[in-house]
PyMOL CGO cylinders between C-alpha atoms (Angstrom):
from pymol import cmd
from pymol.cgo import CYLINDER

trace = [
    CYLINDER, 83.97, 158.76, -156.15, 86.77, 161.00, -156.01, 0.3, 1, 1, 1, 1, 1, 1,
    CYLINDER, 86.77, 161.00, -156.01, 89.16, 161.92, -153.19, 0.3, 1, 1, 1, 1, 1, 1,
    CYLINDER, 89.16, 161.92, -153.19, 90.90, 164.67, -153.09, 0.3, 1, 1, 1, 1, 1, 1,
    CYLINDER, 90.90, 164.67, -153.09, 94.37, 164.66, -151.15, 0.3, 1, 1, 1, 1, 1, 1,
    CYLINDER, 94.37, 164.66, -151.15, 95.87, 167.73, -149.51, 0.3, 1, 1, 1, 1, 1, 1,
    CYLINDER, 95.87, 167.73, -149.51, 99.31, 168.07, -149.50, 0.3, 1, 1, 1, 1, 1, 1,
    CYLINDER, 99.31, 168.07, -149.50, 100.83, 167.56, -146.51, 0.3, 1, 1, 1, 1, 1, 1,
    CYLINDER, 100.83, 167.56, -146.51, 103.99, 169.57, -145.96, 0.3, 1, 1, 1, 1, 1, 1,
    CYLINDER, 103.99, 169.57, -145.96, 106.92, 168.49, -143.80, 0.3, 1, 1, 1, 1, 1, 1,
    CYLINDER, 106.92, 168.49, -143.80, 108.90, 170.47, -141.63, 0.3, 1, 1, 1, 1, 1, 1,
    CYLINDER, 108.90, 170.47, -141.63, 112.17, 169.77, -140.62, 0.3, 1, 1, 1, 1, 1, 1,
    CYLINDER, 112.17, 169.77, -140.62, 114.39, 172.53, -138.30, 0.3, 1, 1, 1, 1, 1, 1,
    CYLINDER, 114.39, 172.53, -138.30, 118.00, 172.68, -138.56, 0.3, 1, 1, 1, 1, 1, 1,
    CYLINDER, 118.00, 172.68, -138.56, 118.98, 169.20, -136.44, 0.3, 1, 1, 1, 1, 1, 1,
    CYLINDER, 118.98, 169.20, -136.44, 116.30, 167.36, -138.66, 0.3, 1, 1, 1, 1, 1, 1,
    CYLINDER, 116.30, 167.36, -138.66, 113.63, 167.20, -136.03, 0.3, 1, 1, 1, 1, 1, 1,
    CYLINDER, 113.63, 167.20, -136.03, 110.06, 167.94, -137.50, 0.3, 1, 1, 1, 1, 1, 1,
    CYLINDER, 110.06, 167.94, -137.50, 107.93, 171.23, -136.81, 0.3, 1, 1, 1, 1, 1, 1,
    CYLINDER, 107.93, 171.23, -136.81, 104.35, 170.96, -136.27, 0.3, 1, 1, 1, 1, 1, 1,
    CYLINDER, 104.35, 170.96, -136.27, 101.85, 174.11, -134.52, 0.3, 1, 1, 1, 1, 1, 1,
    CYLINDER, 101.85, 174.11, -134.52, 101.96, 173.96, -130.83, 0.3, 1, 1, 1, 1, 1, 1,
    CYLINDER, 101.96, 173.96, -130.83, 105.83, 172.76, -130.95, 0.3, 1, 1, 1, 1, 1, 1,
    CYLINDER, 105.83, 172.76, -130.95, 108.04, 175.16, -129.10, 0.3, 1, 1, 1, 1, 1, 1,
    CYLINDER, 108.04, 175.16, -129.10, 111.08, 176.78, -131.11, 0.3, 1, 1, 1, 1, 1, 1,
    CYLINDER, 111.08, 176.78, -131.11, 114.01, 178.91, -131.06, 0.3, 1, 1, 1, 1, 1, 1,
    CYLINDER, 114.01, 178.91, -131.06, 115.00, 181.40, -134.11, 0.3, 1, 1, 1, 1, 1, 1,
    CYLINDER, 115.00, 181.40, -134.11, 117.47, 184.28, -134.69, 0.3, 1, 1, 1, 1, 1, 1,
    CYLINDER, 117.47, 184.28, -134.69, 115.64, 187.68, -134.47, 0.3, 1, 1, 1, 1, 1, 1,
    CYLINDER, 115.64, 187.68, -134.47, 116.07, 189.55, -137.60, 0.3, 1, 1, 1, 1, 1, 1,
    CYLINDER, 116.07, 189.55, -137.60, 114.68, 193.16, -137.04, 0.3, 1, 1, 1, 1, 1, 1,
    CYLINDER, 114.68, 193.16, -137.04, 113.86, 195.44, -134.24, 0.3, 1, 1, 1, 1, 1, 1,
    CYLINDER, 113.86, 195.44, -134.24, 115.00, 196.35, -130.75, 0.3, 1, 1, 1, 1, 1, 1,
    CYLINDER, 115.00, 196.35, -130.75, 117.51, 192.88, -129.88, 0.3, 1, 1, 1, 1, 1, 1,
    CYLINDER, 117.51, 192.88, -129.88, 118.62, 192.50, -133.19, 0.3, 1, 1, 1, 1, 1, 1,
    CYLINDER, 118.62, 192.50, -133.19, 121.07, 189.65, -133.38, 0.3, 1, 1, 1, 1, 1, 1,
    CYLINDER, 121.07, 189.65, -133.38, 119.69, 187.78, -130.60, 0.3, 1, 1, 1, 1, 1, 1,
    CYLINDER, 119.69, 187.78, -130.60, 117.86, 184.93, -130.05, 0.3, 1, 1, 1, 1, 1, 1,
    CYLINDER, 117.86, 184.93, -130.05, 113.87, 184.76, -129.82, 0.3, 1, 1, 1, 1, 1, 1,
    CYLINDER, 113.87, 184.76, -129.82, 111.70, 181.62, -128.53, 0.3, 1, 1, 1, 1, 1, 1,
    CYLINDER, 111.70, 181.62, -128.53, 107.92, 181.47, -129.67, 0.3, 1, 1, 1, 1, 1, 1,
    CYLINDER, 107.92, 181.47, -129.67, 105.45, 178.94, -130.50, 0.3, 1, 1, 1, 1, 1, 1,
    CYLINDER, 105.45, 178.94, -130.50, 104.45, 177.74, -133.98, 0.3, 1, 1, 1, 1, 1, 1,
    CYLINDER, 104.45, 177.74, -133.98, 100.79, 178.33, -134.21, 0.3, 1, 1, 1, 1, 1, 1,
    CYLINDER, 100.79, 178.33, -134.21, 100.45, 177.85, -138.27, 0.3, 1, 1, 1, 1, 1, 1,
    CYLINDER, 100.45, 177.85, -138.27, 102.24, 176.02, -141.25, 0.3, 1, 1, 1, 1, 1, 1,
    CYLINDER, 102.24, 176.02, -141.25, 102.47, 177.36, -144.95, 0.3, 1, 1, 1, 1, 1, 1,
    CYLINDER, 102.47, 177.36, -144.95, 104.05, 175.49, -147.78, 0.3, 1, 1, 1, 1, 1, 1,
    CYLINDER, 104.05, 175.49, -147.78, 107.56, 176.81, -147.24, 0.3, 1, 1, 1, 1, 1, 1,
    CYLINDER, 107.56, 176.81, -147.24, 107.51, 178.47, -143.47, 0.3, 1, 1, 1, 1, 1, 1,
    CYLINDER, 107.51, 178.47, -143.47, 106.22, 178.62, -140.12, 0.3, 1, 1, 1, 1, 1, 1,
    CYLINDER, 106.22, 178.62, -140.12, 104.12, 181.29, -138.13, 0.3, 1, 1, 1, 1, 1, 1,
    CYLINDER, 104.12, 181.29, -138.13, 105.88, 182.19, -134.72, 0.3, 1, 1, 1, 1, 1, 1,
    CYLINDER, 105.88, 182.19, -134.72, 104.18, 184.12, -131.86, 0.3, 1, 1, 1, 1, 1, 1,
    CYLINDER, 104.18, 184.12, -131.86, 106.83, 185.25, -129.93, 0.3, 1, 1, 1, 1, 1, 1,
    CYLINDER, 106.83, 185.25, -129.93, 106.80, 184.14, -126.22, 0.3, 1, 1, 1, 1, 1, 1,
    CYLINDER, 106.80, 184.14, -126.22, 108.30, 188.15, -125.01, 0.3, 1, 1, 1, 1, 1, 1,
    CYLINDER, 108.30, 188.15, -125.01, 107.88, 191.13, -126.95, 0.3, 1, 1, 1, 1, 1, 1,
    CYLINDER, 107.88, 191.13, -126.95, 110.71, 193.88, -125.91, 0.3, 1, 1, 1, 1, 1, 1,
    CYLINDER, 110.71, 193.88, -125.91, 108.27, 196.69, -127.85, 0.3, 1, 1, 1, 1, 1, 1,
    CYLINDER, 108.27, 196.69, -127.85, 104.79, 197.21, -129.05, 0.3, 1, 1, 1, 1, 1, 1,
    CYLINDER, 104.79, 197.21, -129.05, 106.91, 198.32, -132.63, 0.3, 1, 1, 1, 1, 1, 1,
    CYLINDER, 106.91, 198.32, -132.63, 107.61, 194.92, -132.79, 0.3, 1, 1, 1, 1, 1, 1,
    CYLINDER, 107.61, 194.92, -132.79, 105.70, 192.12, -134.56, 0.3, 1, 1, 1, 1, 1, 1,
    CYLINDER, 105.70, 192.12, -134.56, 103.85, 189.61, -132.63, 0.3, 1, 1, 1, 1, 1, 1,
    CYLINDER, 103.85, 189.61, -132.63, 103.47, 187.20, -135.04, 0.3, 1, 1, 1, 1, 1, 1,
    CYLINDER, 103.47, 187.20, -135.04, 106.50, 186.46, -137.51, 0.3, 1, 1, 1, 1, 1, 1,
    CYLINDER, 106.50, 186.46, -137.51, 107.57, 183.43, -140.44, 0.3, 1, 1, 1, 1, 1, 1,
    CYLINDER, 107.57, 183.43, -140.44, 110.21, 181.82, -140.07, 0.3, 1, 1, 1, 1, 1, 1,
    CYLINDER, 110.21, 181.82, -140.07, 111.68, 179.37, -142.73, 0.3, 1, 1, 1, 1, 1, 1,
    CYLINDER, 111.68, 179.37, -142.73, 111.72, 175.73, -140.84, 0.3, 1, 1, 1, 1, 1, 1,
    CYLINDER, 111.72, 175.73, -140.84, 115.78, 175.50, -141.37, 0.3, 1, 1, 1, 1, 1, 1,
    CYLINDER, 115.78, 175.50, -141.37, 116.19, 178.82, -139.05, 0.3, 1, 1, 1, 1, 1, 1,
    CYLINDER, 116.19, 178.82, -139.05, 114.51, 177.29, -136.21, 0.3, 1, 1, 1, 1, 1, 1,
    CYLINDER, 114.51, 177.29, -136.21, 115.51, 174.43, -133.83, 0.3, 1, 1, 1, 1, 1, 1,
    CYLINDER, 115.51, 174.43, -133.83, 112.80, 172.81, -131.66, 0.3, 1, 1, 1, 1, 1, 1,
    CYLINDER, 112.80, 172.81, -131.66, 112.88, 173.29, -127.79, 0.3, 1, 1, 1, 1, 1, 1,
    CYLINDER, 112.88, 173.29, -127.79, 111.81, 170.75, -125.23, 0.3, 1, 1, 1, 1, 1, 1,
    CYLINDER, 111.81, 170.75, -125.23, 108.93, 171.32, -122.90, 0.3, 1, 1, 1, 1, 1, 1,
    CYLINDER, 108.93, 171.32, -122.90, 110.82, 171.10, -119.91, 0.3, 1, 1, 1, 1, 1, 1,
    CYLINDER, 110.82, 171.10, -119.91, 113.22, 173.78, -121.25, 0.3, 1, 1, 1, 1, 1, 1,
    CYLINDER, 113.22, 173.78, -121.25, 109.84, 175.72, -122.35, 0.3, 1, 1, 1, 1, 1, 1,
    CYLINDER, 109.84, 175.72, -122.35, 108.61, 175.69, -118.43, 0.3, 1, 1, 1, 1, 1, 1,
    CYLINDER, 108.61, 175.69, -118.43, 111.79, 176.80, -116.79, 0.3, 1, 1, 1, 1, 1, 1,
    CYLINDER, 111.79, 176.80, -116.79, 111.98, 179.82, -119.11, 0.3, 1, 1, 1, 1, 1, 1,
    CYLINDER, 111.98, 179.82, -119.11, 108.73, 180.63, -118.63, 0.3, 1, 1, 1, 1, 1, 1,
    CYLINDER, 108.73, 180.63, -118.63, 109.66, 180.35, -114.70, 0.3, 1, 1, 1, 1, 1, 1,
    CYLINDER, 109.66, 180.35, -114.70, 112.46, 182.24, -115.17, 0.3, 1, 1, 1, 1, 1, 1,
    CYLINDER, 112.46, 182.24, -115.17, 111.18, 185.17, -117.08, 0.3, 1, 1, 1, 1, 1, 1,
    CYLINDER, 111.18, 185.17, -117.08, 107.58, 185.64, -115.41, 0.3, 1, 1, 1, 1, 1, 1,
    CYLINDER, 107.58, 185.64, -115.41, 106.27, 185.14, -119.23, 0.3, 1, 1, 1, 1, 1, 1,
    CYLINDER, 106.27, 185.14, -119.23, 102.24, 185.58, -119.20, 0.3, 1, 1, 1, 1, 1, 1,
]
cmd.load_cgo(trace, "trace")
């Protein structure tokens, strides 16, 4: 009997704190209207070397709703900081 083992992949964002989908996370936006600012999404998928990001506020309908990050641009946000900007900003 054989088993076969899938690699797992760990990612860590720039303070060392590990990624996983559902986590909440805050990258530099790197195209687009609000270039040079800062973007918070959620991870819904991991790939071997980055993470898919659905951003939480689109400014266009040019820009991409879904984006990949490498783990190392990101840093993970707390919950409680998740529900006050989403509060804050009337996200739906």
């Amino acid at each position: 009997m054989t088993s076969k083992h899938k690699n797992v992949t760990t990612h860590l964002d720039i303070l060392g704190q590990e990624l996983k989908a559902d986590d909440f996370v805050a990258y530099p936006s790197s195209s687009g209207l609000g270039r040079n600012q800062l973007k918070i999404g959620k991870i819904v998928d991991l790939t071997p070397k980055m993470v898919k990001v659905v951003h939480m506020q689109r400014r266009s309908v040019y820009e991409a709703r879904i984006t990949t990050r490498y783990p190392a641009d990101c840093i993970r946000l707390d919950e409680r900081l998740i529900t006050l900007y989403i509060l804050k900003n009337d996200v739906h």
